[in-house]
N, C-alpha and C positions, 0 to 999 in steps of 0.2 A: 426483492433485495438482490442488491447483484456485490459481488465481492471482485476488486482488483490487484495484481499479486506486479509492482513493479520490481526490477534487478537489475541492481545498480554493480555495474563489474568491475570499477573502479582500477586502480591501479599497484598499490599498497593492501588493501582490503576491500571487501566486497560489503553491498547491502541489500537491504531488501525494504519495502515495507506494501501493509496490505489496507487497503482501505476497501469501506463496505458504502454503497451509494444506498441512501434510506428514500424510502418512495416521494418524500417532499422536496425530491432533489439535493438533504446537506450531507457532506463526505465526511468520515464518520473514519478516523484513524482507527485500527486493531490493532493491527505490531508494527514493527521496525526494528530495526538493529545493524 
């Protein structure tokens, strides 16, 4: 399982979100905001 942490630094507000790659290759949202 591998987990990805993107950051979005935007201009106004910031974001994030984390997605988890599952061994069958499908991306797999966790957070965001």
């Amino acid at each position: 399982m591998t987990l990805a942490l993107g950051i979005d630094p935007g201009t106004a507000t910031t974001g994030y979100g984390l997605v988890r790659l599952m061994p069958d290759g499908e991306l797999v949202a966790v957070d965001f905001g």
